[in-house]
C-alpha positions as CSV (number, residue, x, y, z in Angstrom):
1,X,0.0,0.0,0.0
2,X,2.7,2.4,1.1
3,X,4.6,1.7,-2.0
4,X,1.8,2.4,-4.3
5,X,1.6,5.8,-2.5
6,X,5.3,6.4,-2.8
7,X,4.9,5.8,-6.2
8,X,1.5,7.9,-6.6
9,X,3.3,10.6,-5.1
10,X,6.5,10.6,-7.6
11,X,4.0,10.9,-10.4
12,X,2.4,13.6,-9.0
13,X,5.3,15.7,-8.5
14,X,6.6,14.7,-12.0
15,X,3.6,16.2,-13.5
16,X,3.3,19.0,-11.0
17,X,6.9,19.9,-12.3
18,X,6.5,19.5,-16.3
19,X,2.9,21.2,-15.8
20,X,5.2,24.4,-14.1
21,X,7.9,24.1,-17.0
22,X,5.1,24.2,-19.3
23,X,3.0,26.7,-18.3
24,X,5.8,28.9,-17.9
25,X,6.8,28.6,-22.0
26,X,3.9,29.2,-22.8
27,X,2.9,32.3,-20.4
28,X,7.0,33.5,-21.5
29,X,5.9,32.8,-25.2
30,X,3.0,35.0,-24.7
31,X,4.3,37.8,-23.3
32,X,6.8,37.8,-26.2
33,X,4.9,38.2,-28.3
34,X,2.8,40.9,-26.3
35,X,6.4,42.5,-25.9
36,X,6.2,42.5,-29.9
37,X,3.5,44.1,-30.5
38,X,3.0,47.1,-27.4
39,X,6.8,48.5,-27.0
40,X,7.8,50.8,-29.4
41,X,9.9,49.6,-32.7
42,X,12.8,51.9,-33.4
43,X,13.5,55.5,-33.7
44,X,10.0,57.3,-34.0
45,X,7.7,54.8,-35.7
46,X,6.0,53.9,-33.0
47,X,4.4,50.7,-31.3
48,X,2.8,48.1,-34.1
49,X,-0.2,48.3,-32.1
50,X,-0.8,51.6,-32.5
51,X,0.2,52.5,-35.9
52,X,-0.8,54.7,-38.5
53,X,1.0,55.5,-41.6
54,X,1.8,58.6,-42.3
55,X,3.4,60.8,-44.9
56,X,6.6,60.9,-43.5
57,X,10.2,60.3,-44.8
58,X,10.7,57.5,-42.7
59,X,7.1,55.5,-43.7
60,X,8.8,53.1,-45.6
61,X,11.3,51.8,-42.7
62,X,8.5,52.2,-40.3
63,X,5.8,50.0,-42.4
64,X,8.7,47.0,-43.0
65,X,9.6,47.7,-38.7
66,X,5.9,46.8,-38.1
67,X,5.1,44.0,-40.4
68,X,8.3,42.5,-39.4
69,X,7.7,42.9,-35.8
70,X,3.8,41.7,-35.9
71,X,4.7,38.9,-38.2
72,X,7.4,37.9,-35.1
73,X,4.4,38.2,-32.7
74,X,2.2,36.2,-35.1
75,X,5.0,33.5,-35.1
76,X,6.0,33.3,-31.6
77,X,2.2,33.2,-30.7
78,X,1.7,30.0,-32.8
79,X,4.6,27.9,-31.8
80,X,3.4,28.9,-28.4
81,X,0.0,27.3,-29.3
82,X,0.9,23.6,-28.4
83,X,2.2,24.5,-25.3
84,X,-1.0,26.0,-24.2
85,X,-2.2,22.5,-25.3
86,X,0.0,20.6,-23.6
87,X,-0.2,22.7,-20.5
88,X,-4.1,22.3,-20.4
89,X,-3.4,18.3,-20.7
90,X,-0.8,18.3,-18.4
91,X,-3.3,20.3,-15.8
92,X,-5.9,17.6,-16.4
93,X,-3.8,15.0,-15.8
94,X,-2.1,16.3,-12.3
95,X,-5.8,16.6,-11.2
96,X,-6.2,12.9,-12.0
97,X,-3.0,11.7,-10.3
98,X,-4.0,14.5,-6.8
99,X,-7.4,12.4,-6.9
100,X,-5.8,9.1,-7.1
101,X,-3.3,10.1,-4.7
102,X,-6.4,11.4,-2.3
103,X,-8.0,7.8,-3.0
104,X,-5.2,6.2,-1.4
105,X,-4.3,8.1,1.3
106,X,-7.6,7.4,2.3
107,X,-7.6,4.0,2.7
């Protein structure tokens, strides 16, 4: 009985831990890619969520700043995507092994 418990608990913690190492990509992936898109690009074009072309000399760099730095966001966001998959699993499945761990201590 013990030793069912012992090994209840190790998987518990294992999935405790890669849930933590998961969620943590994918919350770091995230605010990447917020990072992208809110702080400003160089010089005086701006952030790429608030941008408006102008007439300006500088409109062509600006316009290839933001499209490069929203495409970045775009990408980082969907590699990001199956580890907010993963994490979800990987919550689901430390709930199972805390109930099955509850189960035991129980008896």
């Amino acid at each position: 009985m013990e030793d069912q418990y012992v090994r209840r608990l190790k998987d518990y913690e294992s999935w405790s831990l890669a849930a933590k190492l998961i969620g943590g990509l994918t919350v770091a992936g995230w605010l990447w890619a917020l990072w992208l898109v809110f702080l400003p690009a160089a010089g005086i074009c701006g952030t790429p969520a608030f941008y408006e072309p102008t007439g300006f000399h500088m409109a062509e760099a600006c316009d290839s700043e933001m499209i490069g730095r929203i495409g970045g966001a775009l990408a980082v966001f969907l590699v990001s995507l199956p580890f907010a998959a993963a994490w979800g699993w990987t919550v689901v499945r430390l709930r199972d092994s805390r109930q099955a761990l509850a189960d035991l201590a129980d008896r």
